[in-house]
N, C-alpha and C positions, 0 to 999 in steps of 0.2 A: 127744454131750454131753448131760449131765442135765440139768433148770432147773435145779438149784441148782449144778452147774457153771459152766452162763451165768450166774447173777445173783453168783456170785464174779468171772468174769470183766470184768464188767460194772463191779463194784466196784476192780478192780486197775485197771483202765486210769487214765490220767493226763490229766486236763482241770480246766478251771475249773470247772466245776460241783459240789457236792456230792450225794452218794446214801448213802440212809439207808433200812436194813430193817429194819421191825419189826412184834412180831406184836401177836395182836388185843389184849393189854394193853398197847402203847402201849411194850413194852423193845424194847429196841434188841438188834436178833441181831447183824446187822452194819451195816459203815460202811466209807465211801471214807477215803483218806490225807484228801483235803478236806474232808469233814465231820468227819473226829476234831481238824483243825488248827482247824477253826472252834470246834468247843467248846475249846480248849484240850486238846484230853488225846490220849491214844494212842487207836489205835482197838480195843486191849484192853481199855483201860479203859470205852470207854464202851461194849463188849457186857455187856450182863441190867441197863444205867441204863434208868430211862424218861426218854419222850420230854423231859418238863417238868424233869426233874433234869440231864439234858443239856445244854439248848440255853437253859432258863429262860423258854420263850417261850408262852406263852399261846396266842395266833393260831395259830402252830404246832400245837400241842397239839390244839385245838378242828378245826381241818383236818385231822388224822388220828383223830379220833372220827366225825367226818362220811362221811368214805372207807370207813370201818368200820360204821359205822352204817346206811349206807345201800346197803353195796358199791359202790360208784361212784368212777370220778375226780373227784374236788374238785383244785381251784388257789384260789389266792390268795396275799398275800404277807404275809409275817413281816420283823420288826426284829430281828437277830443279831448275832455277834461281840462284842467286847469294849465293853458303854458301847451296845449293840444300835446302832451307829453304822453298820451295813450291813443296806442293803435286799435282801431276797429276793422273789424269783417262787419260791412252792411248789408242785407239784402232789404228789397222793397217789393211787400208784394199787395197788389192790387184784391179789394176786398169787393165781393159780388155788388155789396150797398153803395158804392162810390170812395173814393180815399186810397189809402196804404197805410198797411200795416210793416214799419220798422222795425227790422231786430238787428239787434247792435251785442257783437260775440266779442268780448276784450283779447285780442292776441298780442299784446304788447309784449308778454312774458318771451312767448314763440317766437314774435320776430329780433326780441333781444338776442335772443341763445342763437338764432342762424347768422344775424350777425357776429355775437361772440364767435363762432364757428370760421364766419370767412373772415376775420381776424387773423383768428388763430394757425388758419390754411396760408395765408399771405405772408406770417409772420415767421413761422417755421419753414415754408420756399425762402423764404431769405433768408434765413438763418443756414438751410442746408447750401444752398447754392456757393457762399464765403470757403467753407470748408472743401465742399469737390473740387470747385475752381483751384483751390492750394495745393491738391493732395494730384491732382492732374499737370498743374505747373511743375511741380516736385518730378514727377512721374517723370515727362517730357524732358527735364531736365536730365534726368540720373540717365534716363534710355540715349541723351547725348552724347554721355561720355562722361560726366561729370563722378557716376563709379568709378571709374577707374581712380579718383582720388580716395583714400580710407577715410580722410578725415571729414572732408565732405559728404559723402556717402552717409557716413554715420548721423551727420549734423541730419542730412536730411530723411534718413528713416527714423529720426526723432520728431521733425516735424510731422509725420506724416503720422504714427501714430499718435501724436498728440490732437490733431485732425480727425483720426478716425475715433479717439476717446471721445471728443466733441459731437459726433455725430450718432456714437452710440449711446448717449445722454439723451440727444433730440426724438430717437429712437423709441428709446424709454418713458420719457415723460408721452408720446403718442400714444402708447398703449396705453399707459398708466388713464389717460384723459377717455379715451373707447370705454377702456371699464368703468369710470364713474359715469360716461353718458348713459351707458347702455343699463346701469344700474346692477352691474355684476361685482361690486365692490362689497364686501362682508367683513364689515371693521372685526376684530377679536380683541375685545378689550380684559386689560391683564394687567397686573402689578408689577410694573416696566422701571427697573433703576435708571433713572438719566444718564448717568456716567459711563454707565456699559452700553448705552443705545449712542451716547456720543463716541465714546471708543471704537464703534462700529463703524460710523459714519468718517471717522478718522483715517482708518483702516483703509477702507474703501479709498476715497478721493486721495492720500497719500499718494500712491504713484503717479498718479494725473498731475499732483500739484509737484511733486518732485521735478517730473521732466519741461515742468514751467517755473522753475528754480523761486515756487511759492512754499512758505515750510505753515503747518498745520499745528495749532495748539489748543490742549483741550482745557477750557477754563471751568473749575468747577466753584460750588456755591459758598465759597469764603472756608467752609467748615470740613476737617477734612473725616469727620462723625457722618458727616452727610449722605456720605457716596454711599455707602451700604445700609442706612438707614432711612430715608425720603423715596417713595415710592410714587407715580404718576401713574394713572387710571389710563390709560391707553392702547392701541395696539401698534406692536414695538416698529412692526414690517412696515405701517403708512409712516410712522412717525419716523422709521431712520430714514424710509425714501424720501422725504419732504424735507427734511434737513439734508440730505444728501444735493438734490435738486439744488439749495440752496446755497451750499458748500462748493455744488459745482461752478454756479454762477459766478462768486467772490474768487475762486482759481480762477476761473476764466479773466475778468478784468481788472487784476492784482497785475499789476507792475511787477517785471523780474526783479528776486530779492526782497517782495512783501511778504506778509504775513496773513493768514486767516485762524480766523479764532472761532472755536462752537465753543457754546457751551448753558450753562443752566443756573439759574435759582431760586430758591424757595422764598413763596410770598403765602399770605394766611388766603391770598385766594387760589391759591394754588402752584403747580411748577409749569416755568417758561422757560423752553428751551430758544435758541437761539444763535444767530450766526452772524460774524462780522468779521 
């Protein structure tokens, strides 16, 4: 087989990735089914475009001048597709016959999730930082003097575990987010009553919601045949942690004297539980 046999070959096969040939002017000789879907066009149409009329991409562009310019493989990544709303891994590598051959590896997914990630790092330092700051105020405070009052003293080792409930919430959902990244989460799906998985959930954030003078009600589905009859396909442990999660958020920014409500009901598509 010829190169330019292989490098057709190369280009029929079918994967995610896109591959793109072209010579030292920057036109496009050929292209994969995946790089013609990426510009939008056939891959008839985009042989003798160049690189920039093709794909519209600058970085792109400038990465196969460098490959050319220098001989050499260059990588780097380019914004593509419709709205360039997908990220690419590029490399360009220079072909013994004249040209470069482009592979284009889609990581949009990847660099979504390490975004998601330093979100999620930013968002939860903020969220701990409110709480130490309080519970060190508090601290500083009572190591003043401010124990020697009973009533104050009291006030403030209420804040302060209310503070540390808060944090061992934030705690919680940490791990809880390692296990599903890391892929160690093993649903056990089981013939789960609602009303006992909200009673649970009840149970739990009660005294959280007590010492934030929030009172907990469990609202069930109109019918009271229901409770021990209507059965939901899930596993009980994700599903009271997830409404717990959710339960704890509503104590959290309830006004002293409000109220939170779980609860559930039955639809022919199934049961939704629920919190508010």
């Amino acid at each position: 087989m010829t190169s330019a046999e292989t490098l057709s070959a190369v280009l029929a096969r079918r994967g995610d990735d896109a591959l793109i040939v072209i010579d030292d002017q920057l036109r496009i000789r050929d292209a994969s089914a995946e790089a013609a879907a990426l510009a939008d066009r056939t891959v008839e149409q985009l042989r003798g475009l160049s690189l920039i009329a093709a794909f519209g991409s600058t970085p792109l562009d400038e990465l196969a001048k460098a490959a050319i310019g220098h001989h050499a493989i260059r990588s780097g990544e380019a914004a593509l597709g419709q709205m360039s709303t997908r990220q690419f891994e590029a490399q360009a590598v220079p072909l013994p016959s004249g040209g470069l051959l482009l592979w284009l590896h889609d990581v949009t997914a990847a660099r979504r999730g390490a975004q998601s990630r330093r979100d999620i790092v930013a968002n939860i330092s903020h969220e701990l930082r409110t709480p130490l700051a309080s519970i060190k105020l508090l601290a500083e405070t009572l190591a003043d003097g401010a124990v020697a009052d009973a009533e104050i003293g009291r006030e403030f080792a209420v804040q302060i575990q209310r503070e540390v409930d808060h944090l061992a919430q934030l705690v919680d959902e940490l791990l809880d987010l390692s296990m599903i990244e890391s892929g160690e989460v093993a649903l056990v799906i089981e013939a789960v009553l609602p009303r006992r998985v909200l009673e649970d959930v009840a149970d739990r954030i009660g005294p959280i919601a007590a010492r934030r003078e929030v009172s907990v009600r469990i609202v069930g589905s109109g019918r009271k045949s229901d409770d021990d009859r209507v059965r939901a396909a899930a596993d009980p442990a994700r599903l009271s942690q997830a409404l717990l999660n959710l339960a704890h958020n509503a104590v959290k920014y309830s006004r002293r004297g409000g109220e939170v409500r779980v609860g559930w009901d039955s639809t022919e598509a199934g049961v939704r539980c629920w919190v508010a």
